[in-house]
Backbone as ProteinMPNN parsed JSONL, in Angstrom:
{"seq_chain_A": "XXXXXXXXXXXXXXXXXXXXXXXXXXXXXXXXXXXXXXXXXXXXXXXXXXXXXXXXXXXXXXXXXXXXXXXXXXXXXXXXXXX", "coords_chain_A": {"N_chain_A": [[-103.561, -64.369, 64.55], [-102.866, -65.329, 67.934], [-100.945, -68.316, 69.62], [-101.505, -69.783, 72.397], [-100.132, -72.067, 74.838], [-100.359, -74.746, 77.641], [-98.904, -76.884, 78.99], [-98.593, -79.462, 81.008], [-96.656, -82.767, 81.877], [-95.701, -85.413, 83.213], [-92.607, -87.409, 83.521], [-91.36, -90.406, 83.423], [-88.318, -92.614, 84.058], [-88.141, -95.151, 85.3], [-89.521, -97.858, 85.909], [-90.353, -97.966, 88.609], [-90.908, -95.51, 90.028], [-88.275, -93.685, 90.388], [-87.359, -91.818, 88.957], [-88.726, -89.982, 88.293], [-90.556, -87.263, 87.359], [-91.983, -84.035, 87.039], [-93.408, -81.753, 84.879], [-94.268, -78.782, 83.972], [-95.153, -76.708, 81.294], [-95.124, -73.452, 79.66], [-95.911, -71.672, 76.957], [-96.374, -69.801, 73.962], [-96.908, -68.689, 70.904], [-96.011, -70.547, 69.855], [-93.027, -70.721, 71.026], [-91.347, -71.401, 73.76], [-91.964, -70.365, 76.757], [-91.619, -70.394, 79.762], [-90.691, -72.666, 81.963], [-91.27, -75.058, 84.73], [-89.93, -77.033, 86.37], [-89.296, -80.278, 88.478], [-87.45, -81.84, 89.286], [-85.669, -79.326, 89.258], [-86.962, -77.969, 90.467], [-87.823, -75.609, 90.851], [-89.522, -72.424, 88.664], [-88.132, -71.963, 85.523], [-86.808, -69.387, 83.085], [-87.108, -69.021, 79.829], [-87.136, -66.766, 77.819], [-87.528, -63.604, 77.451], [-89.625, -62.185, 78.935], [-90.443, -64.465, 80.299], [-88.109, -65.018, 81.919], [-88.489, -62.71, 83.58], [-91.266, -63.372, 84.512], [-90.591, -65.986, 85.708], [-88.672, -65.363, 87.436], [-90.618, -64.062, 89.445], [-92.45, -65.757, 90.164], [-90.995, -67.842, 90.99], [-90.222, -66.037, 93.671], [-92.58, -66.409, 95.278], [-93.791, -68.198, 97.314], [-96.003, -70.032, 97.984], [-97.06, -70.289, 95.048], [-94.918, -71.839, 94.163], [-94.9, -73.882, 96.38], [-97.538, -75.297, 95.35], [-96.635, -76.71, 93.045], [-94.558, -77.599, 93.227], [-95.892, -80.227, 94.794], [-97.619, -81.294, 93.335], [-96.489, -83.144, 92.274], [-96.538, -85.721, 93.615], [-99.333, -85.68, 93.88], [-100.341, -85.95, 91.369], [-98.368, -87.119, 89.233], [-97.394, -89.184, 90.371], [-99.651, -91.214, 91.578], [-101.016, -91.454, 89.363], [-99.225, -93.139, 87.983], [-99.302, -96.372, 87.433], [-101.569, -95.753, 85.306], [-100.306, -94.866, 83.137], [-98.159, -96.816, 82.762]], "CA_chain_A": [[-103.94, -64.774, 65.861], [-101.756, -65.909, 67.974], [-101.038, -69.626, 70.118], [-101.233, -70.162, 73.934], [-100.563, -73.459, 75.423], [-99.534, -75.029, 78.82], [-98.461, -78.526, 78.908], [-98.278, -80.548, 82.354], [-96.437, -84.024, 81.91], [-95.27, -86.347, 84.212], [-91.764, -88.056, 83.053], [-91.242, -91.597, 83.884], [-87.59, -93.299, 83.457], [-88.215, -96.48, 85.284], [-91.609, -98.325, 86.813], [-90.154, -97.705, 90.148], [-90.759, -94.279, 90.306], [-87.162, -93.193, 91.048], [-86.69, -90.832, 88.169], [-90.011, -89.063, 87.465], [-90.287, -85.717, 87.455], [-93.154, -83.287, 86.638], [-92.747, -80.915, 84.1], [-94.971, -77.376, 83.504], [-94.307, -75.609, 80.243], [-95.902, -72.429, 79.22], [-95.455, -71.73, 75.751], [-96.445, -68.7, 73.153], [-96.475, -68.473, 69.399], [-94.888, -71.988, 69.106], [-92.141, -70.816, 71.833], [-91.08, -72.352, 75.383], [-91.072, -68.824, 77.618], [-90.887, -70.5, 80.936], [-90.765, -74.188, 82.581], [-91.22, -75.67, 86.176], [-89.217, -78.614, 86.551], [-89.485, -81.22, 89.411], [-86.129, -81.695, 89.686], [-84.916, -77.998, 89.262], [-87.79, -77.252, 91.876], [-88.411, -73.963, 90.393], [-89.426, -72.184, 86.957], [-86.859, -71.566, 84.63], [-87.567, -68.537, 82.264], [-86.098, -69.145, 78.454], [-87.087, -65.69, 77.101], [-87.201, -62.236, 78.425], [-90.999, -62.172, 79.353], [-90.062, -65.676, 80.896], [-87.432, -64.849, 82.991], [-89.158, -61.486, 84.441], [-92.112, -64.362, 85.202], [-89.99, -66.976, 87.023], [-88.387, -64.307, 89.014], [-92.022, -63.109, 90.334], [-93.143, -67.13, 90.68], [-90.256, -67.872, 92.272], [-90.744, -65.444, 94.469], [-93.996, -66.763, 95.966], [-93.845, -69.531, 98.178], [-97.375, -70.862, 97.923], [-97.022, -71.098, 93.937], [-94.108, -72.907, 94.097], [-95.266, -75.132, 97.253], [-98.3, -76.213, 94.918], [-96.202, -76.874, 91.874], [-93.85, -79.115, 94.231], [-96.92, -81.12, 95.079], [-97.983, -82.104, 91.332], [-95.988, -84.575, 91.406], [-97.403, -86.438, 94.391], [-100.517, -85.435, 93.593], [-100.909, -85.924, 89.934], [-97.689, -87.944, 88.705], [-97.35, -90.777, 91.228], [-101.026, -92.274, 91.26], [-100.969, -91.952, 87.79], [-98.011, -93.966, 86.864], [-99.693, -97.373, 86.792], [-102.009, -95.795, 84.273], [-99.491, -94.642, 81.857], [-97.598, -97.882, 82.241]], "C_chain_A": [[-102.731, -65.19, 66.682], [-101.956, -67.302, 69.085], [-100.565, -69.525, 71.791], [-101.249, -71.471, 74.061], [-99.913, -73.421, 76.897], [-99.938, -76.528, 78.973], [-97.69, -78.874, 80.013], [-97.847, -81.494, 81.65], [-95.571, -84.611, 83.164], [-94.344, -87.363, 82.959], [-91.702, -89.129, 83.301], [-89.402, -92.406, 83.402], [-87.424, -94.94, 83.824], [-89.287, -96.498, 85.958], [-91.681, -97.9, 88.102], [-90.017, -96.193, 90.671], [-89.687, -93.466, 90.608], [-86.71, -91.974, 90.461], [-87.915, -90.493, 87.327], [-89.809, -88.241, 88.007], [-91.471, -85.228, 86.613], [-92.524, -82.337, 85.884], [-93.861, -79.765, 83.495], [-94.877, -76.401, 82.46], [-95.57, -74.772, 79.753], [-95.542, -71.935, 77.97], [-96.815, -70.294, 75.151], [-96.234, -68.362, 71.918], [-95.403, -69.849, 69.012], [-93.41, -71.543, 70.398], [-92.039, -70.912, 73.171], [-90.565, -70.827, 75.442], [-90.514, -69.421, 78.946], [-91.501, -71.732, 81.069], [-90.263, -74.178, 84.283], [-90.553, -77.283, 86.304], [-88.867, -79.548, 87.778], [-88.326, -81.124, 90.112], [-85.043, -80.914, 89.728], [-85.667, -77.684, 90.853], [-88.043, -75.941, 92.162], [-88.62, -73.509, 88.644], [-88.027, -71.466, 86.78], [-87.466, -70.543, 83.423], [-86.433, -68.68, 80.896], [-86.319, -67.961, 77.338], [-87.041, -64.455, 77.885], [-88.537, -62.166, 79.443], [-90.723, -63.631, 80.447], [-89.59, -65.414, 82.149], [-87.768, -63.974, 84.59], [-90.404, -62.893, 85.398], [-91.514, -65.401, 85.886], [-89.278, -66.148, 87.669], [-89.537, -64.419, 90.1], [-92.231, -64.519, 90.941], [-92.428, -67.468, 91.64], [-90.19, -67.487, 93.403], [-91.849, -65.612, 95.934], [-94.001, -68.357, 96.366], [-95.12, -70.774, 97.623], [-97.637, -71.034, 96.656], [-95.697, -72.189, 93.738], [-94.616, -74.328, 94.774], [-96.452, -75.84, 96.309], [-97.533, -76.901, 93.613], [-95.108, -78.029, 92.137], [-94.823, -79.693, 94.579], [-97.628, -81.948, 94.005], [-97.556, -83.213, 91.45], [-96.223, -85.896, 92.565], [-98.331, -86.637, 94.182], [-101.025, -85.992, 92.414], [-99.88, -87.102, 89.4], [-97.996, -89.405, 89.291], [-98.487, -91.851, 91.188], [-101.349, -92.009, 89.938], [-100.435, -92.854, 86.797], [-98.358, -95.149, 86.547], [-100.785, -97.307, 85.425], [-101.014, -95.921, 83.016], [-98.372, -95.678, 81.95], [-98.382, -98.355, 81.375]], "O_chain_A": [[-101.653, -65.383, 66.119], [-103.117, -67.445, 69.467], [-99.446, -69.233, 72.213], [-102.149, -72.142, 73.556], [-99.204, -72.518, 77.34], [-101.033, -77.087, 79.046], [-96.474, -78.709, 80.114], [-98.405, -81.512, 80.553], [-94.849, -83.935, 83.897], [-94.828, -87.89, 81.957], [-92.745, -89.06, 83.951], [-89.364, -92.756, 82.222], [-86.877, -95.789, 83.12], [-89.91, -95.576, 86.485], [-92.7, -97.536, 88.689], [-89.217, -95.79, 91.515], [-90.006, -92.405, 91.143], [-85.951, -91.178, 91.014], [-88.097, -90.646, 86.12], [-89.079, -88.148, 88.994], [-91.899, -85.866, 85.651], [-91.345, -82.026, 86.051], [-94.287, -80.045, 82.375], [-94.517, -75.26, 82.751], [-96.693, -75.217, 79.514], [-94.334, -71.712, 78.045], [-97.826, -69.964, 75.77], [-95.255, -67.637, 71.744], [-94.463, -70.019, 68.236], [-92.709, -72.55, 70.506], [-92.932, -70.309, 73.767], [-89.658, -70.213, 74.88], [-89.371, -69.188, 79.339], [-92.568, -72.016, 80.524], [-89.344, -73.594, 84.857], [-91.044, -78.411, 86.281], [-87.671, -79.373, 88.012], [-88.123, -80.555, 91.184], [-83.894, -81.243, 90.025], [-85.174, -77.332, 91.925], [-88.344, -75.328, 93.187], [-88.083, -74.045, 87.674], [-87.249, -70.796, 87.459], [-88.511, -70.864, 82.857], [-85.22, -68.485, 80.968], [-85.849, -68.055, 76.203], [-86.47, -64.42, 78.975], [-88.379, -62.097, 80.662], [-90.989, -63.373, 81.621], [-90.216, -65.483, 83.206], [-87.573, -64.188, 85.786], [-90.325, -63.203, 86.586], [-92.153, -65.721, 86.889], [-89.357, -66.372, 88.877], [-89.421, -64.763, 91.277], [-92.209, -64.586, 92.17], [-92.761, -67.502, 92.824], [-90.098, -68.311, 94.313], [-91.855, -65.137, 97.069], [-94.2, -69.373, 95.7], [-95.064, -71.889, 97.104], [-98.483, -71.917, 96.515], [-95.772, -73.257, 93.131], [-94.748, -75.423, 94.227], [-96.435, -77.066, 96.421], [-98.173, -77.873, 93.213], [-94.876, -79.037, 91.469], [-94.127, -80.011, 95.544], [-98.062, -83.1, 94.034], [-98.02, -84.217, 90.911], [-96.021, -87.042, 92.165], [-98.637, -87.829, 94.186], [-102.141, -86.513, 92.432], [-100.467, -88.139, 89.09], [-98.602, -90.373, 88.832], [-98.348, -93.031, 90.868], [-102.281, -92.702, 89.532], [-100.722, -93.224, 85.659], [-97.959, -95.48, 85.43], [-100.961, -98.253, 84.658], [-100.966, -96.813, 82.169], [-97.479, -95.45, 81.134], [-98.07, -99.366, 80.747]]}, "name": "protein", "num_of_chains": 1, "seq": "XXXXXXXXXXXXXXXXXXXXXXXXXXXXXXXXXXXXXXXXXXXXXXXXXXXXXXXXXXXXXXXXXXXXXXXXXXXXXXXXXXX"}
């Protein structure tokens, strides 16, 4: 068979929100193909299939623009939970 995942987290390095960062990883048989990173502000592709796919994402405004919004959206009013 084989393993799909995709794993959202929200980073935290201090309470004061200054150094969070959202983080998108798409993964395949146990391996990281491509990641969205907050503070890259685009996917990063770490295999071949990867790379071809953050080209194309990149590409497209309106997936990026929602993927820059995560972390308003989803990180920030979250962070007093996960304190």
């Amino acid at each position: 068979g084989y393993f799909y995942q995709r794993v959202a987290e929200c980073r935290f390095s201090s309470k004061d929100l200054q150094g969070i960062e959202f983080i998108d990883s798409y993964v395949f048989n146990q391996v990281e193909n491509i990641r969205f990173n907050s503070t890259v502000g685009k996917y990063v592709g770490y295999t071949e299939h990867g790379v071809y796919n953050a080209e194309a994402w990149n590409s497209d405004a309106g997936i990026l623009a929602q993927e820059r919004g995560e972390l308003e959206r989803y990180c920030k009013p979250t962070a007093d939970i996960d304190y």
